[in-house]
C-alpha positions in Angstrom: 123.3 96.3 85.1 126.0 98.9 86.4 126.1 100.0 90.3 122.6 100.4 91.1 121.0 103.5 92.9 118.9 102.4 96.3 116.9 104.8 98.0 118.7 105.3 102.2 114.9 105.8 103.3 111.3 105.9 102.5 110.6 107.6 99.2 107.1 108.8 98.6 105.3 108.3 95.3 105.5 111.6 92.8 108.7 112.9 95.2 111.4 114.5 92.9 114.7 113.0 93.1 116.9 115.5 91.5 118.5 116.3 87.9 120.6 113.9 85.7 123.9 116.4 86.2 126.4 116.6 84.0 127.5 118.9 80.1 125.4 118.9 77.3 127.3 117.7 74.2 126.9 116.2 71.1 125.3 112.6 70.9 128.1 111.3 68.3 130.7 112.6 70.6 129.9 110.6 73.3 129.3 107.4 71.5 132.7 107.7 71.1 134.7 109.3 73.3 132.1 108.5 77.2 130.8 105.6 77.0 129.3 105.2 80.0 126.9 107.5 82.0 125.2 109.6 78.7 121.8 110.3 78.9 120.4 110.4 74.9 118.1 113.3 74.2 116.5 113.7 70.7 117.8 115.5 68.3 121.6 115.0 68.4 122.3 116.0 72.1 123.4 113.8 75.0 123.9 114.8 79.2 127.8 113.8 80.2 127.0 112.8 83.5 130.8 111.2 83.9 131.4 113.5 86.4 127.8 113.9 87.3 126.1 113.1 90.4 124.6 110.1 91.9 121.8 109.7 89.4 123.8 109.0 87.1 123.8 105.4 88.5 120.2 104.4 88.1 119.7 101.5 86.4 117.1 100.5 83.4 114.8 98.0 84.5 114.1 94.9 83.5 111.0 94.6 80.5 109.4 92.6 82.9 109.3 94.8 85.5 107.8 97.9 86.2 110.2 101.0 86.8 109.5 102.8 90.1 111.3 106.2 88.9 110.6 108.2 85.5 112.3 111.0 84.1 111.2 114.1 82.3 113.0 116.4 80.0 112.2 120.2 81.4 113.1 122.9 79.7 114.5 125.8 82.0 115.2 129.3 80.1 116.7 127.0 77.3 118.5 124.3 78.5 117.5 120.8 78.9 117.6 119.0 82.8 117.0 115.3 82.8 114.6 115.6 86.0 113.7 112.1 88.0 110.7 111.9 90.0 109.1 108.6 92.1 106.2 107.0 89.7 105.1 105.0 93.2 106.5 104.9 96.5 109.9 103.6 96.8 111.0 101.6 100.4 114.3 102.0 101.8 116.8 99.8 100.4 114.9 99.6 96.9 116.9 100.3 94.2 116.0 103.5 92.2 115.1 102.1 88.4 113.4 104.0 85.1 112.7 102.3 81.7 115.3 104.8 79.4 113.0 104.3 76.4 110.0 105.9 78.4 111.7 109.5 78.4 111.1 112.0 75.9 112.4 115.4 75.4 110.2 116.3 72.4 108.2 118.9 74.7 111.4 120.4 75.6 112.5 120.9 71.6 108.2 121.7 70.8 108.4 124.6 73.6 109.9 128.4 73.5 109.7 128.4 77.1 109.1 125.2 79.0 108.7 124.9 82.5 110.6 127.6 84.9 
């Protein structure tokens, strides 16, 4: 695990968090050239978020656990935003996890328009 995201106060269940920030570029570039802090998307694209924002430190959880954020792919007038949203209420102190191999962007790539 890296630095760990906790929630400063009381987080209610289905509250959005904010977007995974950072440049879209090219999956085999950042394998290697990043490293660190590269959201995957499907179909050869990744997010940068090295100089992202602070989302960009939530941790996968544990397979035996049960993640209490998730994120979702949203297409906005053609580009991709890694959005994070509370899957159950989150207390203050508790750090902010997803399961990575839960997101999907294949309705992003399957829509013209997506969400605006």
């Amino acid at each position: 695990k890296g630095w760990g995201l906790f929630a400063n106060k009381m987080i209610p269940k289905g509250e959005f968090l904010g977007h995974y920030a950072g440049q879209i570029i090219d999956i085999g570039y950042a394998k290697r050239n990043t490293g660190h802090y590269t959201f995957g998307l499907l179909h050869g694209y990744a997010v940068d978020g090295t100089c992202g924002g602070a989302l960009r430190f939530v941790n996968h959880c544990l397979e035996s656990e049960e993640p209490n954020a998730t994120a979702l792919v949203v297409n906005h007038f053609g580009v991709p935003y890694v959005c994070f949203y509370c899957c159950k209420a989150i207390a203050e102190g508790e750090e902010i996890t997803i399961r990575y191999t839960d997101v999907s962007d294949a309705d992003f790539f399957a829509s013209s328009c997506g969400l605006d």
